[in-house]
C-alpha positions in Angstrom: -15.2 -7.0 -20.2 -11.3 -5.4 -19.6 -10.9 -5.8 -16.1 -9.1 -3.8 -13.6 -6.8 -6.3 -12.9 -7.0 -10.1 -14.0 -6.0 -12.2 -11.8 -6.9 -15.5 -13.6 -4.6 -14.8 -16.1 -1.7 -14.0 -14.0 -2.1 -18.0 -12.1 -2.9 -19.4 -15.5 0.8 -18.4 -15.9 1.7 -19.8 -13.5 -0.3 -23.0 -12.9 1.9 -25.5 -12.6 4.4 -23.9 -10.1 1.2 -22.9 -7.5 -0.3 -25.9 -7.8 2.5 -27.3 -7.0 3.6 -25.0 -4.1 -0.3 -25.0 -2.5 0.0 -28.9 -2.8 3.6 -29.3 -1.1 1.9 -27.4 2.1 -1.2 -30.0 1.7 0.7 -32.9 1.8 3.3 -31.2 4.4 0.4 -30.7 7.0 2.4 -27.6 8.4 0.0 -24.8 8.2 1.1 -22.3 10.7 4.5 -20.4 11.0 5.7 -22.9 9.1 9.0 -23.2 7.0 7.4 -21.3 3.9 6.7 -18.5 6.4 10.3 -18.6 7.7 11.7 -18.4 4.2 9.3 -16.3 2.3 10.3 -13.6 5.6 14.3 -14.1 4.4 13.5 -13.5 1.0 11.5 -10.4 1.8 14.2 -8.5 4.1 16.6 -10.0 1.4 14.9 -8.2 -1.5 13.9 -5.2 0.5 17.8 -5.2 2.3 16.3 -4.8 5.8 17.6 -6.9 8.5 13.9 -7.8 9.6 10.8 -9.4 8.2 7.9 -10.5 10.4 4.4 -12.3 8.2 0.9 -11.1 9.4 -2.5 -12.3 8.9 -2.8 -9.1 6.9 -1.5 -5.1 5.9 -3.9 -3.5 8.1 -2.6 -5.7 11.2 1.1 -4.9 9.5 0.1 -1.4 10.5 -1.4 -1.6 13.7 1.9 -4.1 15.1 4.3 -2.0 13.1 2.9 0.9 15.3 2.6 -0.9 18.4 6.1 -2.6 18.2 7.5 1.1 17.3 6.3 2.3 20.7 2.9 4.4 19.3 -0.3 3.9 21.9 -3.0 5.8 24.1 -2.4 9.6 24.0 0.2 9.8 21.4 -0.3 11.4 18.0 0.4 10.5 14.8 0.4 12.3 11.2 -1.2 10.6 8.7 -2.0 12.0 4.9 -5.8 12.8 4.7 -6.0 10.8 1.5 -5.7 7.1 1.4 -7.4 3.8 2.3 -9.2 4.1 6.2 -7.1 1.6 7.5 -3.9 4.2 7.6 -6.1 6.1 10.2 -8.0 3.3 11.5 -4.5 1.5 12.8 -3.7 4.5 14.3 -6.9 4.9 16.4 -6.8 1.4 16.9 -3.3 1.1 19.1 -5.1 4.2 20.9 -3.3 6.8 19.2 -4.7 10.0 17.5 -4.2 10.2 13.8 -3.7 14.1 13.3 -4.3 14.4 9.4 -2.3 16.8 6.6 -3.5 17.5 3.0 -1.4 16.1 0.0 0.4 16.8 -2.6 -1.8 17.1 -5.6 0.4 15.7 -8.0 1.4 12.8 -6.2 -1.3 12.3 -3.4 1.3 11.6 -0.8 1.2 13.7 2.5 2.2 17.3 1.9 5.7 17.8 3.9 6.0 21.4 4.1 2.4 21.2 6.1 4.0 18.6 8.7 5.8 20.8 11.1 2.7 23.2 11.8 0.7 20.4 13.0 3.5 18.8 15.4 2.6 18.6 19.4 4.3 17.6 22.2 2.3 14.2 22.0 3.2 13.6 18.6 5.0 10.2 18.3 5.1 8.9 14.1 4.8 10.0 10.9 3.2 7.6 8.5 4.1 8.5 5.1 1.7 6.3 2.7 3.5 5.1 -0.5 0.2 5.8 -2.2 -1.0 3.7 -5.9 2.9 2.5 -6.5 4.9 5.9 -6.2 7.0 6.4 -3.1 6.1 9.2 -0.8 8.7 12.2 -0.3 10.5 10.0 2.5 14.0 12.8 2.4 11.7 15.3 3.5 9.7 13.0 5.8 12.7 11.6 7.2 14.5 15.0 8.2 11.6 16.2 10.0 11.4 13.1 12.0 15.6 13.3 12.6 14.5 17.2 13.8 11.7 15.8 16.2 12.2 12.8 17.4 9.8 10.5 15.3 9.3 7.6 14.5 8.4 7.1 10.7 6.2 4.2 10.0 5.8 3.3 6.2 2.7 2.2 4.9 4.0 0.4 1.6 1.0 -1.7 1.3 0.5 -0.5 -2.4 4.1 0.1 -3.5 6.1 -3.4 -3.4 9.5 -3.1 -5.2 9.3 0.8 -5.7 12.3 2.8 -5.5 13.0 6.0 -3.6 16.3 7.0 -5.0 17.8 3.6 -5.8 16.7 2.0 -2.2 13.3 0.2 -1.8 10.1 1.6 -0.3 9.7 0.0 2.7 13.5 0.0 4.0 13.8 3.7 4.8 11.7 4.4 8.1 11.7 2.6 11.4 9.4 0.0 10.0 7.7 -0.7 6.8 4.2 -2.3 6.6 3.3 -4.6 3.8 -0.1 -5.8 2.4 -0.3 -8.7 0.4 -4.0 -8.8 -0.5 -4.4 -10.6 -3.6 -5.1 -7.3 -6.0 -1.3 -6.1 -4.4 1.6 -6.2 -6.8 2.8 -8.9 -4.9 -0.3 -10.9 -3.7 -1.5 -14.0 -2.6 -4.4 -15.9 -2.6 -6.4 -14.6 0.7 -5.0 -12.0 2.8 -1.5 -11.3 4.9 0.9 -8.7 5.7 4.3 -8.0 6.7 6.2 -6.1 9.2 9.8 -5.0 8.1 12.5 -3.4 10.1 16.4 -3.1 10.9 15.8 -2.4 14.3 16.4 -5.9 16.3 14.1 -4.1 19.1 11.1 -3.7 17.0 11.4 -6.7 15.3 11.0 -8.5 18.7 8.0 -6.8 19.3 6.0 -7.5 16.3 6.9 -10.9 16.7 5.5 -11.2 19.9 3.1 -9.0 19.1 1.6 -11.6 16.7 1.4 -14.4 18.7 -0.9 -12.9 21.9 2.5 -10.9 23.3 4.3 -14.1 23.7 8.0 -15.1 23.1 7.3 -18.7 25.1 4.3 -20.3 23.8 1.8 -19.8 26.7 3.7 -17.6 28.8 2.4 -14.1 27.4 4.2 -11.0 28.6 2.1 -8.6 27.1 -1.9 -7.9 25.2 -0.9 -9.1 21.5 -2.7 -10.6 19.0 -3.2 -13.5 16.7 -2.4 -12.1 13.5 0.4 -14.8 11.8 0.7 -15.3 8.2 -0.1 -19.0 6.8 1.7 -21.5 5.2 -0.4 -21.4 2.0 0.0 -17.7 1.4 3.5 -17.8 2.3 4.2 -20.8 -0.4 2.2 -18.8 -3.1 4.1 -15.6 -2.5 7.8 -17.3 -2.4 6.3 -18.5 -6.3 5.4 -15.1 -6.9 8.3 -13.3 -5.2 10.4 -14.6 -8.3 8.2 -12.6 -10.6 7.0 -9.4 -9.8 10.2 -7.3 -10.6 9.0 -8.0 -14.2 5.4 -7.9 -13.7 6.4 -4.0 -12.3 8.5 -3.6 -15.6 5.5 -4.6 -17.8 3.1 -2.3 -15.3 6.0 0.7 -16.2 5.4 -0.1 -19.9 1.7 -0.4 -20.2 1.8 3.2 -18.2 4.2 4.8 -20.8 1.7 3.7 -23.0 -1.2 5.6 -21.5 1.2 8.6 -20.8 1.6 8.6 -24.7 -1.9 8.4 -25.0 -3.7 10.6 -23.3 -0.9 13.4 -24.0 -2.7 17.4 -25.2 -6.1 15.7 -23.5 -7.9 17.0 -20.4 -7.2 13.4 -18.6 -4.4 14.5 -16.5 -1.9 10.7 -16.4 0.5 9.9 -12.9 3.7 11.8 -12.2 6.6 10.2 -11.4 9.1 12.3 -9.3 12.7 12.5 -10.0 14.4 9.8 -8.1 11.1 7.5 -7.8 10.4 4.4 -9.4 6.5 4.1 -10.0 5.2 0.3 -9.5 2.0 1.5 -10.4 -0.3 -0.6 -8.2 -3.3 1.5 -9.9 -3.3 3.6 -12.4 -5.1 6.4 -11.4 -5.8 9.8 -13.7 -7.8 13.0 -12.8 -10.5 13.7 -14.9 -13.7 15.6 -15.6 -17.2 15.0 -15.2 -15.7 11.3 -13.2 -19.6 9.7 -13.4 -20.0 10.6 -16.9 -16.7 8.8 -17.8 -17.5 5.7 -15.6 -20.4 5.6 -17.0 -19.3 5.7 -20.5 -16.6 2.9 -19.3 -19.6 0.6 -18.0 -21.5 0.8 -21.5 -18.3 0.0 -23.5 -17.5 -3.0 -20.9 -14.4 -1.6 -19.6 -13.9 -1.5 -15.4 -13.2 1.5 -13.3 -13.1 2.6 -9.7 -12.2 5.3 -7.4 -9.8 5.0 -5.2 -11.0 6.9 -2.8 -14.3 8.6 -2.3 -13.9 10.4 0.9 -10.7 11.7 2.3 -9.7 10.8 5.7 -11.2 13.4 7.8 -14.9 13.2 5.9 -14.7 9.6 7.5 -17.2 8.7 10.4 -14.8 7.5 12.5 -12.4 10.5 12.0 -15.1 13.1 12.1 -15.1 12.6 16.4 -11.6 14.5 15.6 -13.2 17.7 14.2 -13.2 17.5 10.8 -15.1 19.1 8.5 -15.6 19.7 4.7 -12.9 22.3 3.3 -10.2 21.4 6.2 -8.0 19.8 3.3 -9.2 20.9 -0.1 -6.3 18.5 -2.2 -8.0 15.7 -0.5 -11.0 16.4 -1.2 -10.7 17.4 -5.1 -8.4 14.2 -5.2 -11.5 12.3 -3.8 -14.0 14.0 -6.6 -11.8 13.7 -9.6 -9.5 10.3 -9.7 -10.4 7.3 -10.9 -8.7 3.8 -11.8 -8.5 2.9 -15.1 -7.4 -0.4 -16.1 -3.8 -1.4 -15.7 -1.7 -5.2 -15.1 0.9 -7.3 -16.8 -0.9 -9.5 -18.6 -3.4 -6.7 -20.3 -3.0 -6.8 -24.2 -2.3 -3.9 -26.2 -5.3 -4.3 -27.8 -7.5 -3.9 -24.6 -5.4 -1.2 -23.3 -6.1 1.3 -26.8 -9.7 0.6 -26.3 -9.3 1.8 -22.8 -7.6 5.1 -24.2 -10.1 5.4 -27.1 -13.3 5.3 -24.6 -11.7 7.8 -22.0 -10.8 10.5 -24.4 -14.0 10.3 -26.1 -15.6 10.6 -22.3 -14.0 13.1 -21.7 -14.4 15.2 -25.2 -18.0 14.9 -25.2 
């Protein structure tokens, strides 16, 4: 079986230096906050070049503190792309707020800018612009509009760790970046967590007491927070892995060159990569044909796939209260019909990945 991603490979790798790391908390007896938390935060605004780093129990809570601590809550609005994982949306309605979706790019699945300003209110408070399978949304465009209105801009990064937009990290560009580090993330530990990162000393404050039930003296809350903290285990695994994963995105940039080459003249249409953007490619995703007969044709030949996602945003349950319908945001939803993950991590072999290529194109060529 290729997998989509193999994880037992990747801590076969590195055995020695988790096992060690995982045992040093063990024997430590320091499982909360601790000092791997504390560092592992320095070494994440350090390699993102923010001034602010605050560990979470996971990406989805990064979201929903990241908006709270920006100043998002009950009544506000906030523009969200209308395809990407439910937790962009569900954060939003979380804190309150009303997540007021736009269709996407086609080529890059990232919100569609020039479609931004028509659906600004009075109420409207954020922009989330999602960083969406590894390539960096359009955050020049994204950040004007919120110089021009007043916004905040809230980055969901939680598939793009050590992307680029134009030589400056995903992540470091808005008011605050969220991070997930669930384990299939470039950078991911062994159960989940999250980060919120920011240069604004103000927000920064927040989230941290925002994480610890609104506190900034231990019993002596000052506001409704939560207990979302990141945990000395996962924060010693990730400092391990921290020290790796600008190659691991180098060999992910390779193997997707590779694919590129490979599926060139076919119908399978392969990532962009837009000038300026460095690609981390969290998943590799391509559009293709007849998407069940080519899964199908996968499963049989013992190779994984999956669609990332099935339903847009606004097809959702809970976002359907907001009035959405079917052919609101037809990108979305041909996005949602047509792409599918194909395999795609460092330590895949050049012989699995040519299968890969072999079995798609003869999917797809009947």
């Amino acid at each position: 079986m290729i997998p989509l991603l193999d994880l037992k490979a990747q801590y076969r790798s590195l055995q020695a230096e988790m096992d060690a790391a995982v045992c040093a908390v063990m024997a430590e007896g320091h499982f909360i906050l601790g000092p791997n938390v504390s560092a592992l935060e320095a070494e994440i605004a350090a390699y993102l070049g923010v001034r602010h780093a605050v560990g979470v129990a996971s990406g989805t809570d990064a979201l929903i503190i990241g908006l709270r601590a920006a100043g998002v809550g009950a009544g506000d609005e906030v523009i969200v792309p209308a395809y990407t994982f439910f937790a962009t949306a569900g954060a939003v309605l979380t804190v309150g707020a009303v997540p007021v979706i736009v269709d996407v790019d086609p080529r890059t699945y990232a919100l569609d800018t020039a479609q931004v300003e028509a659906r600004l209110t009075a109420r409207t408070r954020a922009i989330v612009p999602v960083h969406l399978y590894g390539h960096p949304a359009p955050m020049e465009a994204v950040l004007a509009l919120a110089r021009k209105h007043h916004l905040r801009v809230v980055e969901d990064n939680a598939q793009a760790f050590g992307a680029r937009y134009h030589g400056q990290r995903t992540a470091s560009l808005g008011d605050v970046g969220c991070l997930s580090f669930f384990p299939t993330k470039n950078l991911g530990g062994y159960g989940d967590g999250g980060m919120v990162v920011t240069n604004d000393d103000g927000i920064a404050e927040q989230a941290r007491m925002l994480r610890v039930h609104g506190w900034k003296r231990k019993y002596y809350p000052e506001m409704l927070g939560y207990n979302s903290r990141l945990d000395e285990i996962q924060a010693a695994v990730l400092r391990v892995k921290l020290k790796y994963v600008d190659g691991w995105n180098q060999q992910r940039r390779a193997l997707a060159e590779v694919y590129r080459a490979g599926f060139a003249g076919s119908p399978v249409s392969v990532p962009v990569e837009e000038p300026g953007c460095e690609h981390v490619y969290h998943l590799y995703v391509v559009r293709v044909p007849q998407r069940a007969a080519v899964q199908a044709r996968l499963k049989a030949a013992g190779i994984a796939s999956d669609v990332y996602y099935p339903q847009p945003l606004h097809l959702t349950q809970p976002c359907r209260q907001l009035g959405g319908a079917e052919g609101d945001f037809p990108q979305a939803e041909q996005a949602s019909r047509e792409t599918l993950a194909i395999p795609l991590y460092p330590e895949m072999s050049s012989a699995d990945q040519q299968q890969v290529i072999r079995e798609v194109l003869a999917a797809v060529r009947g």
